[in-house]
Gaussian input, Z-matrix of N, CA and C with variables (Angstrom, degrees):
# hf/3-21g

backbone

0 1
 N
 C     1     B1
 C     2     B2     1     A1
 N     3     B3     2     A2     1     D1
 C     4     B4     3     A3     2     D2
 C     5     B5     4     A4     3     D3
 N     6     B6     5     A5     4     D4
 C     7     B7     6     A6     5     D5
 C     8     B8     7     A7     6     D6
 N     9     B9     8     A8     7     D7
 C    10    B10     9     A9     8     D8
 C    11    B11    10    A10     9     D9
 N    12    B12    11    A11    10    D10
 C    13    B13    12    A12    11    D11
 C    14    B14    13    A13    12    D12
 N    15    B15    14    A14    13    D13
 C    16    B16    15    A15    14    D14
 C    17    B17    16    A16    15    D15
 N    18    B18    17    A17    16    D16
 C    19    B19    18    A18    17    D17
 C    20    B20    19    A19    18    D18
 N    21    B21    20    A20    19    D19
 C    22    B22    21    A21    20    D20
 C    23    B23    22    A22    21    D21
 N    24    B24    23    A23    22    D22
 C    25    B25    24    A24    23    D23
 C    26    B26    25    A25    24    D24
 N    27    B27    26    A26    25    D25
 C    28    B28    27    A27    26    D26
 C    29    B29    28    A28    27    D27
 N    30    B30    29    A29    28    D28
 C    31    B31    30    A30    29    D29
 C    32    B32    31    A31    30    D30
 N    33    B33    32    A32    31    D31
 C    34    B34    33    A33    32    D32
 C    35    B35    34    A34    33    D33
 N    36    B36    35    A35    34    D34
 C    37    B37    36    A36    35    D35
 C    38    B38    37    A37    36    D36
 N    39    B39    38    A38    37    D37
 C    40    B40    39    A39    38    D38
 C    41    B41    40    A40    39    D39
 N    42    B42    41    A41    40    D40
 C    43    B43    42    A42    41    D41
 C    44    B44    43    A43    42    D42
 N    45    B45    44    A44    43    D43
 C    46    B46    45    A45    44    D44
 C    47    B47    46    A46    45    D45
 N    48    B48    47    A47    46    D46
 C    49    B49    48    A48    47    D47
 C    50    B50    49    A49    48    D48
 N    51    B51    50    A50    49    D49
 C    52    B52    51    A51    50    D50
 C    53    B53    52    A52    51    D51
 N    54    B54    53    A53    52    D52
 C    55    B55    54    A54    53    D53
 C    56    B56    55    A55    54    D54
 N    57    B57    56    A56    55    D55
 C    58    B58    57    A57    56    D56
 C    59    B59    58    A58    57    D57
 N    60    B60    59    A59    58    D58
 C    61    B61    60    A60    59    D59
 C    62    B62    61    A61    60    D60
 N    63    B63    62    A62    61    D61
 C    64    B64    63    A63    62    D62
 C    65    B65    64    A64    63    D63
 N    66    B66    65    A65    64    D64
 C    67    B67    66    A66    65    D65
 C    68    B68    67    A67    66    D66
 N    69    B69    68    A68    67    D67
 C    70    B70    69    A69    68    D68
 C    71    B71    70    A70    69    D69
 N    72    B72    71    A71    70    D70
 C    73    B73    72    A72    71    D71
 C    74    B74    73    A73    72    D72
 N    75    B75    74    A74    73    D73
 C    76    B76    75    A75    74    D74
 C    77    B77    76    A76    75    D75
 N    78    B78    77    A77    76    D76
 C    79    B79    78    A78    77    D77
 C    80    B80    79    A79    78    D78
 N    81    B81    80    A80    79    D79
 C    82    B82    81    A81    80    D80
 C    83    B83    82    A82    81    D81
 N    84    B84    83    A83    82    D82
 C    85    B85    84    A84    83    D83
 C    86    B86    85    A85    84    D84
 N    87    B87    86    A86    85    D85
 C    88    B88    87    A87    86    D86
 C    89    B89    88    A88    87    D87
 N    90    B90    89    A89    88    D88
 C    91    B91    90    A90    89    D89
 C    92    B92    91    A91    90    D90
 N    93    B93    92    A92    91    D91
 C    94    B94    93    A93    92    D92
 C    95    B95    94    A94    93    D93
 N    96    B96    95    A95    94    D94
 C    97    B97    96    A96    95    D95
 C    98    B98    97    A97    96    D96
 N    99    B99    98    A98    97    D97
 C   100   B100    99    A99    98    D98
 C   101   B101   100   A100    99    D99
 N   102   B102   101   A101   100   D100
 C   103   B103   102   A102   101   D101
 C   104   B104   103   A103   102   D102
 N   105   B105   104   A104   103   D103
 C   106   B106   105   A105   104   D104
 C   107   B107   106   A106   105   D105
 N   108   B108   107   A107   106   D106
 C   109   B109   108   A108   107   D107
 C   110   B110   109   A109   108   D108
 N   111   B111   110   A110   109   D109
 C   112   B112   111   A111   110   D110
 C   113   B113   112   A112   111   D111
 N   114   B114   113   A113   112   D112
 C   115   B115   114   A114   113   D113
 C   116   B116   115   A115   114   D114
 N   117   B117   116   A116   115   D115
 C   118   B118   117   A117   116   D116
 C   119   B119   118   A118   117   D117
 N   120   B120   119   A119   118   D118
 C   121   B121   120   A120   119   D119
 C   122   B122   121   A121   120   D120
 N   123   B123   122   A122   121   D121
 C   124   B124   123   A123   122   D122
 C   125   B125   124   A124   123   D123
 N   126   B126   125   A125   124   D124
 C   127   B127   126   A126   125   D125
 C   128   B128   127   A127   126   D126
 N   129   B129   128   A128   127   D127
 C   130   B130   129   A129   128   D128
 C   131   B131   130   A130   129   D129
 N   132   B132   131   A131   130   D130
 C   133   B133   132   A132   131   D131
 C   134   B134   133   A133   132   D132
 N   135   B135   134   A134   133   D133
 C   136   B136   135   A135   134   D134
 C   137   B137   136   A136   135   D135
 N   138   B138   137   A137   136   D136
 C   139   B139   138   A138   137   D137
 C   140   B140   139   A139   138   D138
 N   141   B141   140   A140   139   D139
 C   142   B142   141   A141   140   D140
 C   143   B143   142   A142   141   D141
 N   144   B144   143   A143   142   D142
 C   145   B145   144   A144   143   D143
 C   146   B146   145   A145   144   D144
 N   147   B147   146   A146   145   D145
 C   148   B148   147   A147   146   D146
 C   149   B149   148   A148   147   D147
 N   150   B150   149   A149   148   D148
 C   151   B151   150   A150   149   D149
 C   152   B152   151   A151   150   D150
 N   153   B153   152   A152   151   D151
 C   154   B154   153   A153   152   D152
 C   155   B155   154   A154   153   D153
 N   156   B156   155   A155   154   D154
 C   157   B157   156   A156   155   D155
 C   158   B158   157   A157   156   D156
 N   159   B159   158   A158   157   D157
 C   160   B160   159   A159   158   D158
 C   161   B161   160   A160   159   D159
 N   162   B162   161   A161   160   D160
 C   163   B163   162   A162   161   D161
 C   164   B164   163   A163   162   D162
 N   165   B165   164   A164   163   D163
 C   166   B166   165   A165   164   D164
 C   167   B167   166   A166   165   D165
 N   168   B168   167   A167   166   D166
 C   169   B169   168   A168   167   D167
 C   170   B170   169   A169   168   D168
 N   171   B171   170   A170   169   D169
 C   172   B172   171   A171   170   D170
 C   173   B173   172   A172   171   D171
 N   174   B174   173   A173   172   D172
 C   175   B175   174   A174   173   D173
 C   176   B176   175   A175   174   D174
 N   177   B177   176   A176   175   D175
 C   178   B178   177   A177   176   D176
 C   179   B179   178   A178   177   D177
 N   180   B180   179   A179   178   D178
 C   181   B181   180   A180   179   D179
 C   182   B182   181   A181   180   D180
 N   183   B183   182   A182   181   D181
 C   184   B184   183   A183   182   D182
 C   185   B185   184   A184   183   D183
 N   186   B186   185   A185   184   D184
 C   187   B187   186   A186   185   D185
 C   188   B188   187   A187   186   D186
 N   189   B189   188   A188   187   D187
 C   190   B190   189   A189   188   D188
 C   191   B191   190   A190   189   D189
 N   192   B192   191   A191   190   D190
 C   193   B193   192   A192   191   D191
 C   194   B194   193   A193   192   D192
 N   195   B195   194   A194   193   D193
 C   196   B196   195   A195   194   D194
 C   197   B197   196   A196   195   D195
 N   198   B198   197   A197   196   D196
 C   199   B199   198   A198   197   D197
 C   200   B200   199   A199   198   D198
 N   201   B201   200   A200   199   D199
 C   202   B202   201   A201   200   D200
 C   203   B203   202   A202   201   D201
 N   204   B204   203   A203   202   D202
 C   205   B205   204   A204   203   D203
 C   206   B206   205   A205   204   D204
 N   207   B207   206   A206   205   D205
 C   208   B208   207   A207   206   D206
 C   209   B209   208   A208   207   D207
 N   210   B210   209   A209   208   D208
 C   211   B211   210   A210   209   D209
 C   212   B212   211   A211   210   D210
 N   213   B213   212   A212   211   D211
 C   214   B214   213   A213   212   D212
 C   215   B215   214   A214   213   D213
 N   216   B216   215   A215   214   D214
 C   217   B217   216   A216   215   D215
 C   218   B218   217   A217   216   D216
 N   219   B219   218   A218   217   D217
 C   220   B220   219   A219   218   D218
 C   221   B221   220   A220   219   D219
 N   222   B222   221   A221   220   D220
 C   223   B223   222   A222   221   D221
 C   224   B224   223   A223   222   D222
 N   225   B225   224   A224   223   D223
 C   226   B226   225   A225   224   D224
 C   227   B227   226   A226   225   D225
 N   228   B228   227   A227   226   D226
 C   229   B229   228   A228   227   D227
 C   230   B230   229   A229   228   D228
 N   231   B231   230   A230   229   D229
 C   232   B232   231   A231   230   D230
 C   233   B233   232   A232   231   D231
 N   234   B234   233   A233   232   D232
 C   235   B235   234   A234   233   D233
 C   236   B236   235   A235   234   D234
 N   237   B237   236   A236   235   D235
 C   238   B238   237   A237   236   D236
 C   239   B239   238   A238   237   D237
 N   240   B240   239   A239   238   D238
 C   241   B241   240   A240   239   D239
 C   242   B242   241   A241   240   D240
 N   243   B243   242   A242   241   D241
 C   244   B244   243   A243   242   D242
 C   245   B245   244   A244   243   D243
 N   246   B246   245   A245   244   D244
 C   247   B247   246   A246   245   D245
 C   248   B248   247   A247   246   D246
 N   249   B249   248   A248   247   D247
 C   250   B250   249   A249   248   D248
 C   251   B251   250   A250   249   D249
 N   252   B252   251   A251   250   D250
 C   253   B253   252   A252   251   D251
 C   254   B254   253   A253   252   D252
 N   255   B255   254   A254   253   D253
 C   256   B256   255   A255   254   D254
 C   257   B257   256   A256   255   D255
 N   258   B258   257   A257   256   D256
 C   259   B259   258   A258   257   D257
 C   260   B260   259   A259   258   D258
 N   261   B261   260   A260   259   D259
 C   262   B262   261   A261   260   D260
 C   263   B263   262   A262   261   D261

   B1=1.4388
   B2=1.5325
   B3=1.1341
   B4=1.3916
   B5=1.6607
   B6=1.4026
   B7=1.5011
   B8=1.7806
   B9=0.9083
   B10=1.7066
   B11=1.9301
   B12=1.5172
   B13=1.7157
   B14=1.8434
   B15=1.2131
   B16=1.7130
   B17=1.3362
   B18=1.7191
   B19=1.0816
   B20=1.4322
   B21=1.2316
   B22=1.9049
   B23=1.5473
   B24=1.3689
   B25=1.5369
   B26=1.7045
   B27=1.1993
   B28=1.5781
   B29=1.4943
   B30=1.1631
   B31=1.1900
   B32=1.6817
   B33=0.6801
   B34=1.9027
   B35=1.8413
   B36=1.2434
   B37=1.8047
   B38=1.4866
   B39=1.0312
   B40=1.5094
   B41=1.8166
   B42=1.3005
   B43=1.1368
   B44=2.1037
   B45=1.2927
   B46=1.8843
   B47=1.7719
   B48=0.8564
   B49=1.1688
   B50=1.4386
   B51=1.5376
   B52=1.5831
   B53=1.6775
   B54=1.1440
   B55=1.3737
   B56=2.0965
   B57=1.5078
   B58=1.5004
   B59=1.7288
   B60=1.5590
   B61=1.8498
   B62=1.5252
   B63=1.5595
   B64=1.4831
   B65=1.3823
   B66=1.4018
   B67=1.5669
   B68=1.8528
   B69=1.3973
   B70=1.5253
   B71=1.0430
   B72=1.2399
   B73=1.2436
   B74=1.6546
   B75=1.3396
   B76=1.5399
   B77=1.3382
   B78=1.3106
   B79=1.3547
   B80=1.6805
   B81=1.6924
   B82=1.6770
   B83=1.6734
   B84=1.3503
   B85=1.2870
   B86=1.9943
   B87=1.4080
   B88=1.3379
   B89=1.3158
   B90=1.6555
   B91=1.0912
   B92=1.6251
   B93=1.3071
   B94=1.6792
   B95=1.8388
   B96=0.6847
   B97=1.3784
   B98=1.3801
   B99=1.1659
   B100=1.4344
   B101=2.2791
   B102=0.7845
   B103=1.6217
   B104=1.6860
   B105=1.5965
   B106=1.6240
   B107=1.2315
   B108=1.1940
   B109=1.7501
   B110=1.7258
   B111=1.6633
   B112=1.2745
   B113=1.7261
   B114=1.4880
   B115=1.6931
   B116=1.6001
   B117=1.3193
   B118=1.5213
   B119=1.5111
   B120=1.4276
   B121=1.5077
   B122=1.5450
   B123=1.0519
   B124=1.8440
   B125=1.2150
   B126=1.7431
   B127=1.2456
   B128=1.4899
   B129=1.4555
   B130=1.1907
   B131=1.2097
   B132=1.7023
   B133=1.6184
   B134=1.7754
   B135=1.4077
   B136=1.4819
   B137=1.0667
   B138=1.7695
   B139=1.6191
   B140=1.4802
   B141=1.3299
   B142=1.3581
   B143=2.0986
   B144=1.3703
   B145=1.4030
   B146=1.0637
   B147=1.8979
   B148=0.9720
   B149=1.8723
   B150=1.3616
   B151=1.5999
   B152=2.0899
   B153=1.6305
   B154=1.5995
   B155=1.5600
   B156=1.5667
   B157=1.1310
   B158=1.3245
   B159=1.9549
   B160=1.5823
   B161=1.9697
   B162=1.6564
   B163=1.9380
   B164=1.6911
   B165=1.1208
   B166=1.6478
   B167=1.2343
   B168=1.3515
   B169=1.6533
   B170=1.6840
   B171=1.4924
   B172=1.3872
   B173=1.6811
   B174=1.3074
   B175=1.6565
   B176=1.9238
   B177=1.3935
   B178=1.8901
   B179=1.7412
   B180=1.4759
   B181=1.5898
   B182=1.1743
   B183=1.4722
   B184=1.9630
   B185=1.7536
   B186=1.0223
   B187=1.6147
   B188=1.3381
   B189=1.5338
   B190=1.5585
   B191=1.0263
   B192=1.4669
   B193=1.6974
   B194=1.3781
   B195=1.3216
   B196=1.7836
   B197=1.8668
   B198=1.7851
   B199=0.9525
   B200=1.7481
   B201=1.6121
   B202=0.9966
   B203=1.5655
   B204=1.4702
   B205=1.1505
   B206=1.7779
   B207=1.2039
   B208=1.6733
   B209=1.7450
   B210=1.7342
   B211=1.2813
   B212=1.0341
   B213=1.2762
   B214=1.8080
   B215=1.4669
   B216=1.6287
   B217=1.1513
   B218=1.8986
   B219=1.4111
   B220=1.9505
   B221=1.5464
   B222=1.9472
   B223=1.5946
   B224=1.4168
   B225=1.1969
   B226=1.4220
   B227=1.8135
   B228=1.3198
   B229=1.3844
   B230=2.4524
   B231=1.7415
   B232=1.3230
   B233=1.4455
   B234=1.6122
   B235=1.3827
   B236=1.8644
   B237=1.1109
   B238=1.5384
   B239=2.1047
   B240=1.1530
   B241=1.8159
   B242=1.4880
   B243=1.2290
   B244=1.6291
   B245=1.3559
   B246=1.6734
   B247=1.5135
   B248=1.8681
   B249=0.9782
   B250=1.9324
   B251=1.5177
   B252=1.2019
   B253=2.0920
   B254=1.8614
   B255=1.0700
   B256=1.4785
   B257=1.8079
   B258=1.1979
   B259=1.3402
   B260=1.5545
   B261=1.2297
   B262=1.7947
   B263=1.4333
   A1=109.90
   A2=130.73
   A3=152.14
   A4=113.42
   A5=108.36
   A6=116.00
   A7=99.85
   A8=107.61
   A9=140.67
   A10=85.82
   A11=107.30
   A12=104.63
   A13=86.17
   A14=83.96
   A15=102.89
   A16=119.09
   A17=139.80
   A18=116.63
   A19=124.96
   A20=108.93
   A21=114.83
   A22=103.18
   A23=96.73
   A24=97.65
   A25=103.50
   A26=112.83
   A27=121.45
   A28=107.18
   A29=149.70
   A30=130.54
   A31=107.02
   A32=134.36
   A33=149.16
   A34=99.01
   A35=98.11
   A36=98.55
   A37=104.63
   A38=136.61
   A39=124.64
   A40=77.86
   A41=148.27
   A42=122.79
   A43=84.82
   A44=98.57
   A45=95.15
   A46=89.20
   A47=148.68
   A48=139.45
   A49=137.93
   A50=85.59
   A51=122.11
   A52=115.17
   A53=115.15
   A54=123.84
   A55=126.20
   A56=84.80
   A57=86.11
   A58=115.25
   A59=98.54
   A60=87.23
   A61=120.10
   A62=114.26
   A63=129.75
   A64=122.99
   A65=121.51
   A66=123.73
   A67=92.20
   A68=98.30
   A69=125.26
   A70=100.74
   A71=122.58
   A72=144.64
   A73=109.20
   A74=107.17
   A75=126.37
   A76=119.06
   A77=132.34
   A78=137.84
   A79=95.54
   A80=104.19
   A81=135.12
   A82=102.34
   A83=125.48
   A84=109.95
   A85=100.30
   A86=108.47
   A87=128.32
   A88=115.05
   A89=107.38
   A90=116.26
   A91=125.53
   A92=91.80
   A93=108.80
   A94=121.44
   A95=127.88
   A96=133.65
   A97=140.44
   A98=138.92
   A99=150.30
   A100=90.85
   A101=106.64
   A102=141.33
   A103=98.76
   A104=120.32
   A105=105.61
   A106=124.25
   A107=117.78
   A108=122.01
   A109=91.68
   A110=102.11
   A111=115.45
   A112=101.24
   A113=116.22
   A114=115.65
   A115=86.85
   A116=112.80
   A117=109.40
   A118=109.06
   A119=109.69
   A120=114.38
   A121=107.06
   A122=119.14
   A123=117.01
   A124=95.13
   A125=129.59
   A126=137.46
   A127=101.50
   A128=112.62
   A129=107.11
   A130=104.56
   A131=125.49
   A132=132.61
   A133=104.19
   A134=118.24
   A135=130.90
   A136=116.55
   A137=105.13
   A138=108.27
   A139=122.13
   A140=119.55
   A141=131.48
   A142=87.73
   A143=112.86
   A144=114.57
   A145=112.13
   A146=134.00
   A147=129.28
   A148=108.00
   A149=123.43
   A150=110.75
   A151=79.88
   A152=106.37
   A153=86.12
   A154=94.83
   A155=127.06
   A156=125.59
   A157=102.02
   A158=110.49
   A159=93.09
   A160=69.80
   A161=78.96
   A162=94.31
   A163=93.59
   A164=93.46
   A165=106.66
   A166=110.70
   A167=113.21
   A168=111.56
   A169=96.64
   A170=114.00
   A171=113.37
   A172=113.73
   A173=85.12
   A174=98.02
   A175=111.23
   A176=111.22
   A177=113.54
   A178=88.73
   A179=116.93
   A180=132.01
   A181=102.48
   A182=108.92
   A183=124.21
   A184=87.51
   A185=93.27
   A186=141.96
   A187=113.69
   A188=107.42
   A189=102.97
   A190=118.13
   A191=124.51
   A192=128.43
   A193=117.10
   A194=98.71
   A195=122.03
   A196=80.31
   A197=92.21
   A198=115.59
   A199=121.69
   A200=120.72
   A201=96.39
   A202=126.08
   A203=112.78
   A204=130.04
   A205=87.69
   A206=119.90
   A207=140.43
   A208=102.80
   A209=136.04
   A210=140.92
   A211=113.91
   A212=130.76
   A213=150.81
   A214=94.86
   A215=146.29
   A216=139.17
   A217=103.56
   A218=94.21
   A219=111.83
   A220=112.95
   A221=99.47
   A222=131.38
   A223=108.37
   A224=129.61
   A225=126.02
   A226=105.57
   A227=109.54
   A228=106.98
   A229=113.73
   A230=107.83
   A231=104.43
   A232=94.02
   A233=123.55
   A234=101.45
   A235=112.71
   A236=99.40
   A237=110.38
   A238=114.58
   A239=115.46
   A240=102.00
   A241=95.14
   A242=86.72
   A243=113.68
   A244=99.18
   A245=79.35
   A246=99.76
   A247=93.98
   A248=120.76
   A249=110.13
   A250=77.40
   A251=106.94
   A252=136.36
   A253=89.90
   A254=100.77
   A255=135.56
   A256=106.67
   A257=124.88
   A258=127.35
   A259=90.17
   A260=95.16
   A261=117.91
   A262=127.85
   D1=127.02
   D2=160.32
   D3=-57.36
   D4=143.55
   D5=169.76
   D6=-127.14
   D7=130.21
   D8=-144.48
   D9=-124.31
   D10=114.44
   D11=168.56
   D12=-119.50
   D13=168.94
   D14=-163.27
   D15=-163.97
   D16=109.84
   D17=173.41
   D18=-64.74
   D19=169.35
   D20=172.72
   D21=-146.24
   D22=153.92
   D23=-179.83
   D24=-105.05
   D25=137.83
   D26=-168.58
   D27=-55.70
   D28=-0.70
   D29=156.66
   D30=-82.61
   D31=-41.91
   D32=161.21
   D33=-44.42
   D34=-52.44
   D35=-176.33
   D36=-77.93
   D37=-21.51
   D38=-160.10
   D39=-108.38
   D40=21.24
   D41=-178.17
   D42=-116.06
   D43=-38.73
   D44=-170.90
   D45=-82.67
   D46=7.21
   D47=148.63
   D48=-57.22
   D49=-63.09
   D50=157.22
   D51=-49.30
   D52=-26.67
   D53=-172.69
   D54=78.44
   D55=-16.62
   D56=172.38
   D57=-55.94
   D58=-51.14
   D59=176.95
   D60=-99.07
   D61=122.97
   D62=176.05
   D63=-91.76
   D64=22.68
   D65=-171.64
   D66=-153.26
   D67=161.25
   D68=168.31
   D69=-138.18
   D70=137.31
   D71=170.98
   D72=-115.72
   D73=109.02
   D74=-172.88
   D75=-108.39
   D76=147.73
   D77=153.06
   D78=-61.20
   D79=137.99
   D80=177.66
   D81=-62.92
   D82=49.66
   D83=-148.30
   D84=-115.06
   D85=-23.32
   D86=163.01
   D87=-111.40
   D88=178.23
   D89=158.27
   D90=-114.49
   D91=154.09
   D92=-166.03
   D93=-148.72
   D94=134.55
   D95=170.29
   D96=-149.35
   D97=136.35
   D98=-149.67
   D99=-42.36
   D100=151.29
   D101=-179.74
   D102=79.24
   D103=-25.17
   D104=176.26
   D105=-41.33
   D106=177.72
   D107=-176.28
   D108=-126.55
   D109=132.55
   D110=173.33
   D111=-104.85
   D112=130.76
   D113=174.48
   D114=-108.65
   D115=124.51
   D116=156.98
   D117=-98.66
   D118=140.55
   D119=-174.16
   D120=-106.44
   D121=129.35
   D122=-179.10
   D123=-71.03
   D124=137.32
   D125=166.70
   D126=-121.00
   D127=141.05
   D128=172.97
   D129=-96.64
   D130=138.25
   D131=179.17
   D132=-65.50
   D133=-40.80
   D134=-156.21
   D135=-87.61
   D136=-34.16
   D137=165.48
   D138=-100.85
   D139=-9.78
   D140=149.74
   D141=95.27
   D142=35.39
   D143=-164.03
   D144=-141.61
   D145=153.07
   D146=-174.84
   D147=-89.75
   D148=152.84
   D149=-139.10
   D150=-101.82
   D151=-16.17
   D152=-176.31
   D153=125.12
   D154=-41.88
   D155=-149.72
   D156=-118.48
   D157=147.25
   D158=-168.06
   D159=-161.68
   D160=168.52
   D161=-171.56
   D162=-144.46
   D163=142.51
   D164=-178.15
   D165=-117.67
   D166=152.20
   D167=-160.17
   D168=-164.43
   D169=115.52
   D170=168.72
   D171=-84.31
   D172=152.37
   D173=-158.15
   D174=-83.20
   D175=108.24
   D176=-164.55
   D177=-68.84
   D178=-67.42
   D179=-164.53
   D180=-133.08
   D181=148.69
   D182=163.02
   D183=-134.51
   D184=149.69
   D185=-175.54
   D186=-125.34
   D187=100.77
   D188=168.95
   D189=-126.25
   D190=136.62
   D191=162.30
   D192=-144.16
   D193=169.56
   D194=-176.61
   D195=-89.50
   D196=151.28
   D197=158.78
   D198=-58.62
   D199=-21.38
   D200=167.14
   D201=-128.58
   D202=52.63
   D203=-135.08
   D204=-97.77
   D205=-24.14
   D206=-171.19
   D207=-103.35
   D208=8.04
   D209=-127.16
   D210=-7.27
   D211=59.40
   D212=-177.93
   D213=-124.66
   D214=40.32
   D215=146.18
   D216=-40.60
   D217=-82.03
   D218=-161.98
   D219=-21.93
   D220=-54.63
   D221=167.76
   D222=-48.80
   D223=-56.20
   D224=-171.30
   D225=-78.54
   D226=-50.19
   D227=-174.61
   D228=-66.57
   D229=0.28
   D230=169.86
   D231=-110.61
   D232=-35.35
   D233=-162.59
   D234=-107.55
   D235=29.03
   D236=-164.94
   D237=31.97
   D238=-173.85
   D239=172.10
   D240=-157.18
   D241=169.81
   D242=-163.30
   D243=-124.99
   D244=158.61
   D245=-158.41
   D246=-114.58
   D247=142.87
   D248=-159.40
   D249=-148.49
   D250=135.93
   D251=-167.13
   D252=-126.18
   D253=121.88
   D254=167.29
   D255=-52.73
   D256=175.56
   D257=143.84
   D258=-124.53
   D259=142.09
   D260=152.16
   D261=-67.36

């Protein structure tokens, strides 16, 4: 299993903290897969610095696709899409 560091910007971090948000939504830019450990690191945008504080989270599912994997590229690239979290 892999440990995955990652910045976050503190409104994003104070929300998976908080527990209201249970997903990240990432650019396909690494690799990752269900039992890894994700560390998100708080970055501050304003001070261009890491704030100290970070939350770790093992990974249940990842979901990956191409934008036109649904042939909804055109659709996704005018109306952007959302990502909508369940309750359990």
């Amino acid at each position: 299993m892999a440990i995955i560091k990652k910045k976050i910007w503190p409104e994003l971090f104070n929300l998976i903290a908080s527990g209201k948000k249970k997903f990240e939504l990432r650019l396909n830019d690494f690799d990752i897969k269900e039992g890894d450990t994700l560390i998100l690191e708080e970055w501050d945008p304003n001070t261009k610095q890491y704030t100290g504080r970070t939350i770790e989270r093992t990974i249940d599912y990842v979901l990956k696709f191409k934008l036109n994997d649904f042939g909804q590229k055109k659709e996704i690239q005018e109306k952007g899409l959302l990502v909508i979290q369940f309750k359990n």
